[in-house]
NULUM-877944 format. One record per atom (N, C-alpha, C, CB): residue number from 0; atom name; x, y negated, z. Coordinates in steps of 0.001 Angstrom, whole numbers, plus 524288, in hexadecimal, padded with zeros to 5 digits. Glycine has a CB too. Layout:
 resi name    px    py    pz
  NUM   CA     X     Y     Z
...
END
This chain:
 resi name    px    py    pz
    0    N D31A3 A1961 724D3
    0   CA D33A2 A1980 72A23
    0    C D3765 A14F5 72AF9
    0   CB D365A A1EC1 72B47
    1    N D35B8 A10CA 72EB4
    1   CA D3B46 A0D7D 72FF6
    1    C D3E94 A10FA 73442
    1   CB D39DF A06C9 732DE
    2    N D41BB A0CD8 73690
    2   CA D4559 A0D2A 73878
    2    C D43D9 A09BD 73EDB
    2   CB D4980 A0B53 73453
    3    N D45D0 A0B6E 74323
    3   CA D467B A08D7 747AC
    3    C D4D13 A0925 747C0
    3   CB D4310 A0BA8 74CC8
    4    N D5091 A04E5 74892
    4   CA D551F A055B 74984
    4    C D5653 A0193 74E75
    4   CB D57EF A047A 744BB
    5    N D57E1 A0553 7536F
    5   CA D5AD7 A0503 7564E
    5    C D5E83 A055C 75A54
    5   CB D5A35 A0471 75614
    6    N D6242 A044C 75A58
    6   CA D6760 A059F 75DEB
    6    C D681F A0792 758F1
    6   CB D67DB A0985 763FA
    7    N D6AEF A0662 75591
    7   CA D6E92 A0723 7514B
    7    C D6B8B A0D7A 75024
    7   CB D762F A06B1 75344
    8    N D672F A0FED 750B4
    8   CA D641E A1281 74EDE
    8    C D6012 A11E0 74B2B
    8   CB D62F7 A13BA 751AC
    9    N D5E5C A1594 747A7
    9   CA D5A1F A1406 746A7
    9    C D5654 A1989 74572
    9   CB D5ADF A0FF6 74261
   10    N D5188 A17D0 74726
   10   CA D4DC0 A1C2C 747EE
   10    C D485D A1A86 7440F
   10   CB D4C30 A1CBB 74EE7
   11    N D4663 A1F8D 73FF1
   11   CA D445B A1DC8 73E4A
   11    C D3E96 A2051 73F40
   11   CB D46B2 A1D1F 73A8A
   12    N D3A8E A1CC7 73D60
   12   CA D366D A1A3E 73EEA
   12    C D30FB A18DE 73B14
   12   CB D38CA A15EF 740A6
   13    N D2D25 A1B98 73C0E
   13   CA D28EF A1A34 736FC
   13    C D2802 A131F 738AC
   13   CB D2156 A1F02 73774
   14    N D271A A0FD8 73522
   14   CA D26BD A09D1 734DB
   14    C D232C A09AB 7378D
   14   CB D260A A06C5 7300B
   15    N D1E76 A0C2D 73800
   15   CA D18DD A0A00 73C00
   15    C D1A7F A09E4 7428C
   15   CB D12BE A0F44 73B5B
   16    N D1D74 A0F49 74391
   16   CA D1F66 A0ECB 74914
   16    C D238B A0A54 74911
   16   CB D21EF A1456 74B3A
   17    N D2739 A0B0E 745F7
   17   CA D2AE9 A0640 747CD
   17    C D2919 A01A0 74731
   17   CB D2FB0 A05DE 74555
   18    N D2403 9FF80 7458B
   18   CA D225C 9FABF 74600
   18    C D1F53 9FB69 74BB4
   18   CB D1EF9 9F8E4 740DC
   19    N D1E74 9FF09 74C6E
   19   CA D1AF2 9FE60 75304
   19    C D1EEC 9FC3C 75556
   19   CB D18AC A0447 75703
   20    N D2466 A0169 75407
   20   CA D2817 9FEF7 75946
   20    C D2BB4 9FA53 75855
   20   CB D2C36 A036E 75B87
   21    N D2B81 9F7EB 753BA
   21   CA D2CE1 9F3CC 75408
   21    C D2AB1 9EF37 7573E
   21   CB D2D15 9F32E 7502F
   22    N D23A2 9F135 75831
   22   CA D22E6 9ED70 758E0
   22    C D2214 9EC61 761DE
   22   CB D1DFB 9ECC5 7540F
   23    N D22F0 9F2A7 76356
   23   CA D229B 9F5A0 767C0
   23    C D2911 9F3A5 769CF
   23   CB D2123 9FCBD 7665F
   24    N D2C59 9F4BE 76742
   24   CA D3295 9F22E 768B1
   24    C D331D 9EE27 7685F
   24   CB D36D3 9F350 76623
   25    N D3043 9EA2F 765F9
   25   CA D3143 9E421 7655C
   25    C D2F8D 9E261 7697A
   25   CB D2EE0 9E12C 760FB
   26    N D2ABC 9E45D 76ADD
   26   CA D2814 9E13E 77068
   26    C D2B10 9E352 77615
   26   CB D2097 9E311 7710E
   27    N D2BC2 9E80B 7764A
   27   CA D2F62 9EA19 77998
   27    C D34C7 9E828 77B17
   27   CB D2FF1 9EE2B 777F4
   28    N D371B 9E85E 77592
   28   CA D3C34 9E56C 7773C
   28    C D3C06 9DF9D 777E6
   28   CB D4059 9E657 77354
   29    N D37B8 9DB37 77585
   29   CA D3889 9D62E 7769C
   29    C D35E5 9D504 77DBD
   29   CB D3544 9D2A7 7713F
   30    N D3367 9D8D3 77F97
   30   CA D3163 9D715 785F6
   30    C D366F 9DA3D 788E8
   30   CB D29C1 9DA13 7885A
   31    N D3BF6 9DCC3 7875D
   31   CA D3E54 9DE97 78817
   31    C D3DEA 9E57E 78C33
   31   CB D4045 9DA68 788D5
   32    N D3C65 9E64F 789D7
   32   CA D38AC 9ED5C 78A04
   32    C D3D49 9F129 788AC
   32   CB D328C 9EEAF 783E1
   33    N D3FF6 9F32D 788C2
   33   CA D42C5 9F7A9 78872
   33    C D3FBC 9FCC8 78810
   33   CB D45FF 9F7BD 78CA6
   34    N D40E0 9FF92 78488
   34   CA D3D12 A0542 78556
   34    C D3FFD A0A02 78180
   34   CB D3583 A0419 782B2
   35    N D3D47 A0E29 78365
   35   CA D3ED1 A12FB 77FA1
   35    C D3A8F A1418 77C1C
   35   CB D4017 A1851 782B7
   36    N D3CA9 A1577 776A5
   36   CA D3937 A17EB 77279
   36    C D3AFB A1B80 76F8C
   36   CB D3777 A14C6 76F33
   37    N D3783 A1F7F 77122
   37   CA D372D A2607 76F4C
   37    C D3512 A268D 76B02
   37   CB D3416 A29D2 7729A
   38    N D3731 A2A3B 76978
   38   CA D3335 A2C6F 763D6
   38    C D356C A314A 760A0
   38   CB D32C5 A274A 75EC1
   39    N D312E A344D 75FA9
   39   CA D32B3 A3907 75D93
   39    C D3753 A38C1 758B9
   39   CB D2D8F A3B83 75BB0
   40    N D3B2E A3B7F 758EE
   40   CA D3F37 A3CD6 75386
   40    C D3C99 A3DDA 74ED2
   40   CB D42CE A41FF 75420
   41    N D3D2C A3D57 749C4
   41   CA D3B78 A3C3E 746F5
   41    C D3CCC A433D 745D3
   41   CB D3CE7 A36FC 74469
   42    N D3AD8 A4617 74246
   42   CA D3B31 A4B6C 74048
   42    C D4237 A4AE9 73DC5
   42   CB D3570 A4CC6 73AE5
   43    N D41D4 A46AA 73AC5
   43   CA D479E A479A 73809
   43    C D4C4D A4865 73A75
   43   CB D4908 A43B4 73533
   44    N D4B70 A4687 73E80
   44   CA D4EAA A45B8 74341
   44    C D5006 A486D 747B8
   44   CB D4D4E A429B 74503
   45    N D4B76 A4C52 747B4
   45   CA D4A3D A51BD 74A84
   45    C D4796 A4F9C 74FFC
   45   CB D504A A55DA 74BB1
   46    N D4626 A52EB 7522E
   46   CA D423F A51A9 756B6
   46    C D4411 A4E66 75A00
   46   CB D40A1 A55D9 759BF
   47    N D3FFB A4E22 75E71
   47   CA D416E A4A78 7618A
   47    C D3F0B A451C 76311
   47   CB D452F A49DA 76002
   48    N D4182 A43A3 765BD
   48   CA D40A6 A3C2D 76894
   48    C D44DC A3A5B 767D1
   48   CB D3F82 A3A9B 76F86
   49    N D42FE A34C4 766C0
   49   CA D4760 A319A 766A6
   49    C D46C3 A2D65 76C42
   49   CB D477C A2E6C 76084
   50    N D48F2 A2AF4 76D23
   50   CA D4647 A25A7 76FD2
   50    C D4C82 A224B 77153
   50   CB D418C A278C 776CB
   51    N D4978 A1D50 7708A
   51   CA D4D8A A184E 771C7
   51    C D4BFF A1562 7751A
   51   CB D4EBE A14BD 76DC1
   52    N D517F A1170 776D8
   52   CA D4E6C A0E76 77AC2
   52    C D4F9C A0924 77923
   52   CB D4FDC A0F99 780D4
   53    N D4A23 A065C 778DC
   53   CA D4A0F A010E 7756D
   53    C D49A6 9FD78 77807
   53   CB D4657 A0038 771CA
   54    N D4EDF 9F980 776DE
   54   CA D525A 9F75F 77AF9
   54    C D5468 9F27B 776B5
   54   CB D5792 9FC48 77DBA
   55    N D526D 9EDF8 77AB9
   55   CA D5191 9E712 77814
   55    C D57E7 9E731 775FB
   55   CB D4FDC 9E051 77E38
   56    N D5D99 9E7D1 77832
   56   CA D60DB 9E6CE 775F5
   56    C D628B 9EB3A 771C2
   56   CB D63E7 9E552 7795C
   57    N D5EC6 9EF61 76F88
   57   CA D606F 9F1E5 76C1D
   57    C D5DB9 9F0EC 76666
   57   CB D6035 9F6A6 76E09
   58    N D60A5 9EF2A 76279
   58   CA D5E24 9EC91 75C1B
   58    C D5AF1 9F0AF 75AFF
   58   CB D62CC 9EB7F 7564F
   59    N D5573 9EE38 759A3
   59   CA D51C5 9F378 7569D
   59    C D4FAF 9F098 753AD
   59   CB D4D36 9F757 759B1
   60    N D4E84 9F584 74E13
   60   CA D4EA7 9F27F 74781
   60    C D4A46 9F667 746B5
   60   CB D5548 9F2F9 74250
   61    N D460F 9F4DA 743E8
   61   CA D419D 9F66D 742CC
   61    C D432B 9F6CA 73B60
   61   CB D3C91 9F1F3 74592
   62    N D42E3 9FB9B 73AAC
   62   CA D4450 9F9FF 7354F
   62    C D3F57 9FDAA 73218
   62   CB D4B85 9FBC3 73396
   63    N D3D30 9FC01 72D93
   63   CA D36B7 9FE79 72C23
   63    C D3711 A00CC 726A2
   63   CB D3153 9F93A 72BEC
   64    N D365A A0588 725F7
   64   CA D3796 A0668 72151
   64    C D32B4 A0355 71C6D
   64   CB D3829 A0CD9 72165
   65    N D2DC1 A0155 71F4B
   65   CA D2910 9FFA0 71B73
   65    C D29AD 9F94A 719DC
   65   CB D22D7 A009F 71EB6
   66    N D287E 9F622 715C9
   66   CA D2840 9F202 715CA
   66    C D245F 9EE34 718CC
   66   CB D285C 9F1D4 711EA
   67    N D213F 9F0BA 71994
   67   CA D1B1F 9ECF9 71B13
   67    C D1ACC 9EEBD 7225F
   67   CB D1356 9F07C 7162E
   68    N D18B0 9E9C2 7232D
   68   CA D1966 9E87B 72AFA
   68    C D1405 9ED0D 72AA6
   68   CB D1774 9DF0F 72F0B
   69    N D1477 9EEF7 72F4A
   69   CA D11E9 9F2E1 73107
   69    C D0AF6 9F133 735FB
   69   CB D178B 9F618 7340A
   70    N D08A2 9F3B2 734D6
   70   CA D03BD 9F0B1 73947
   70    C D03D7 9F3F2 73DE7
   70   CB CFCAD 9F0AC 736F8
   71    N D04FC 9F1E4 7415D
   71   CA D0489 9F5CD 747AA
   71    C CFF27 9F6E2 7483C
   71   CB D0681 9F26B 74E02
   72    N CFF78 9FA42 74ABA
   72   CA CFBA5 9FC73 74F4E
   72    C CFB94 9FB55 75502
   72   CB CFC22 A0181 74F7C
   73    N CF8D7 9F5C4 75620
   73   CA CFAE6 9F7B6 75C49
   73    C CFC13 9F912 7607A
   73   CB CFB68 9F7E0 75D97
   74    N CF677 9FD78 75F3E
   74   CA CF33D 9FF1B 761F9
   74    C CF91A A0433 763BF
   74   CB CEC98 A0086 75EAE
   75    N CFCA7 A0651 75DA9
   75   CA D00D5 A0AC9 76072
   75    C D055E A0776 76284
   75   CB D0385 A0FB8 75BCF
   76    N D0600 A0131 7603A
   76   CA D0AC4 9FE89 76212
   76    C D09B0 A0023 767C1
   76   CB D0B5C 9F7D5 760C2
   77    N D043A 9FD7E 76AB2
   77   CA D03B3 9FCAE 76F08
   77    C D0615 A0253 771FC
   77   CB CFE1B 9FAF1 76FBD
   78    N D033D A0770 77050
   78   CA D04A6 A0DA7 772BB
   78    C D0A60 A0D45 771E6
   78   CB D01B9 A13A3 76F2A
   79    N D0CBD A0A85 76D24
   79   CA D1398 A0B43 76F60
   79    C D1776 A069B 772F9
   79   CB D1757 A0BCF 76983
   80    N D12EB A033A 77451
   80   CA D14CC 9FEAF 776AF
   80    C D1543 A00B1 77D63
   80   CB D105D 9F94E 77549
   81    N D0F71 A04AE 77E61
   81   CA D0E11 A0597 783BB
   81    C D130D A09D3 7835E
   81   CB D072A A07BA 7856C
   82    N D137F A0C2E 77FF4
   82   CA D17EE A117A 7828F
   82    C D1C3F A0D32 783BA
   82   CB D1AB3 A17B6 77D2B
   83    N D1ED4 A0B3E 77EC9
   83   CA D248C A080D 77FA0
   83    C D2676 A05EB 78525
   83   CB D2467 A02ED 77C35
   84    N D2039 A047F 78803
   84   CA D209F A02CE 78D74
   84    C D200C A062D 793AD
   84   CB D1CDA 9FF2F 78D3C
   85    N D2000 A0AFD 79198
   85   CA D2179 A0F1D 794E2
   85    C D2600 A1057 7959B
   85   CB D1FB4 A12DA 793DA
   86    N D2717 A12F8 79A2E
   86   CA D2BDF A166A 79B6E
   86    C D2E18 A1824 79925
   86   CB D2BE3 A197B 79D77
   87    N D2CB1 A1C73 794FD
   87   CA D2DEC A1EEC 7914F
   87    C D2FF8 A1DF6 78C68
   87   CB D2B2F A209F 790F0
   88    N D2D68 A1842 78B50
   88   CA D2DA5 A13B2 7872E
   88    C D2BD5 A163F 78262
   88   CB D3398 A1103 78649
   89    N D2B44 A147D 77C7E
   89   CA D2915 A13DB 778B9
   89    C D2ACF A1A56 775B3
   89   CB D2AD7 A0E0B 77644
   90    N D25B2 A1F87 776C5
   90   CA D2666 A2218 77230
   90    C D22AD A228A 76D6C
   90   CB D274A A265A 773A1
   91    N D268B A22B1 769C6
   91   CA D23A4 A219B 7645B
   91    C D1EB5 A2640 76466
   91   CB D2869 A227B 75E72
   92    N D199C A22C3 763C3
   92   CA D154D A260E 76126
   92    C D1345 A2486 75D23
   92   CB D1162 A26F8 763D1
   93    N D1041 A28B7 75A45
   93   CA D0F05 A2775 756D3
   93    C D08F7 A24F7 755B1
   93   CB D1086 A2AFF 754CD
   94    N D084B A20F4 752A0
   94   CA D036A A1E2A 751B4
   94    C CFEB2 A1F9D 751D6
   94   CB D0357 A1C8B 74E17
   95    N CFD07 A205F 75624
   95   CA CF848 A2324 7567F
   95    C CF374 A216B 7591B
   95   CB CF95D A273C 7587F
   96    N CF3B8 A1CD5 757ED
   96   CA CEF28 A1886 759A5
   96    C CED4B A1449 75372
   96   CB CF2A3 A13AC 75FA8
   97    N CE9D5 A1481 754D9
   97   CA CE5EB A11D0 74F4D
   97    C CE89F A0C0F 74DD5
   97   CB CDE10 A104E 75161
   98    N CE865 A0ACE 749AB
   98   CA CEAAE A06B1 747A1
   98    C CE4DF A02CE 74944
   98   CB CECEE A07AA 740B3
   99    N CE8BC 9FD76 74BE7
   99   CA CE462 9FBDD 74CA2
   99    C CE157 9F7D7 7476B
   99   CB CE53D 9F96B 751C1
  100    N CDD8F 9F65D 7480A
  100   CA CDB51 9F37F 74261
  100    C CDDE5 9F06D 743E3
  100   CB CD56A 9F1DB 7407A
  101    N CDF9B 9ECB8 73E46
  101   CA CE0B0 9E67D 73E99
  101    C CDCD8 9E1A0 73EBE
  101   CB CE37B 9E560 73A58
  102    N CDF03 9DDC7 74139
  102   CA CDB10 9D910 74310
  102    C CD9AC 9D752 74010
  102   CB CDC2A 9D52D 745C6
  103    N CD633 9D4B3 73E3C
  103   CA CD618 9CF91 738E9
  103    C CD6FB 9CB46 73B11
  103   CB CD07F 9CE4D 73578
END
C-alpha cells in the first residue's frame, strides 16, 4: 500500500490506484482544474467516505510502497478522468475495465 500525502495528511492507498491518480491529478491540476475526490474509508479506519478537494496551491506527494513503475490502463484512467470532470468530481472506483493489450 503507498501513501497519497496531502495537506499535511496522509491517506493510504493500494500503488495501482495511486498511479491512476497520479496520473488523473497531474493533468487536472497542470490545465488548472480544481475538483473533489471521494472514496470509501478504508475498514481500519471504520466506515465511511472520505473526500478532498484537489487544489493547484496545495503540495501533493505520491509516495509507492512497490519498487517497479506500474502499466496503466486507460481505458479506467479515462472512467476516472470523465468523473473528475463532473460536478460531483472524482469518486474512487474500482478497476473494472479490461487491461488494455500493449502496442508493439
Amino acid at each position: 500500500m503507498g501513501k497519497l500525502h496531502y495537506d499535511g495528511k496522509s491517506f493510504e492507498m493500494d500503488d495501482r490506484m495511486l498511479a491512476h491518480l497520479q496520473l488523473i491529478i497531474g493533468v487536472k491540476l497542470r490545465r488548472g482544474e480544481n475538483f473533489f475526490m471521494a472514496w470509501k474509508a478504508p475498514a481500519s479506519s471504520g466506515e465511511g467516505r472520505r473526500a478532498i478537494w484537489i487544489d493547484n496551491g496545495v503540495p501533493i506527494y505520491f509516495e509507492y510502497a512497490g519498487g517497479r513503475e506500474l502499466r496503466l490502463n486507460m481505458a479506467w484512467a479515462e472512467k476516472l478522468a470523465d468523473q473528475a470532470s463532473k460536478g460531483g468530481g472524482l469518486t474512487i472506483m474500482a478497476e473494472d475495465v479490461p487491461l488494455m493489450p500493449e502496442e508493439d
